[in-house]
N, C-alpha and C positions, 0 to 999 in steps of 0.2 A: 655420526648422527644416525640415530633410530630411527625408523618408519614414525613412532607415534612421535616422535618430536619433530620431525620433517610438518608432519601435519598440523600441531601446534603451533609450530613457529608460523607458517602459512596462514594458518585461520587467524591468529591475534597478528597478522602483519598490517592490517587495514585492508586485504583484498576487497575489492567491490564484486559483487554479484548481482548486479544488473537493476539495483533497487532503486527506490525513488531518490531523488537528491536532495540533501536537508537546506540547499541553499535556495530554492525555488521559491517563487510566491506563493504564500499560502491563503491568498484570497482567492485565485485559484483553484484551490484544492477543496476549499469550503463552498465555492459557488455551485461547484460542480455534485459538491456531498451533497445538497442542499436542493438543487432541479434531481435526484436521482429519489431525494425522498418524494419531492414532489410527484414527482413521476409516479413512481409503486404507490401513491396514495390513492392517485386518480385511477391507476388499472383496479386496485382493490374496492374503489365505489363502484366504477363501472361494471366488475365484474357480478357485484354483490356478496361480495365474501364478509363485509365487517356489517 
């Protein structure tokens, strides 16, 4: 086994890297998208940039 196929076999093994998990709730993920718009809306009135 070669270095680049070491690394292939690796990469397409299904390693995890530490990322979100596709089983989680995703009302969760949207409520939170969703106050974070909210959010930079009210700093951008506030601040008067729009």
């Amino acid at each position: 086994m070669t270095a680049h196929s070491a690394i292939v076999t690796a990469t397409t093994a299904g390693v995890r890297t530490g990322g979100p998990r596709e089983d989680g709730p995703k009302i969760v993920e949207h409520v939170m998208g969703w106050a974070l718009v909210v959010v930079v809306a009210m700093l951008v009135t506030q601040l008067g940039l729009l």
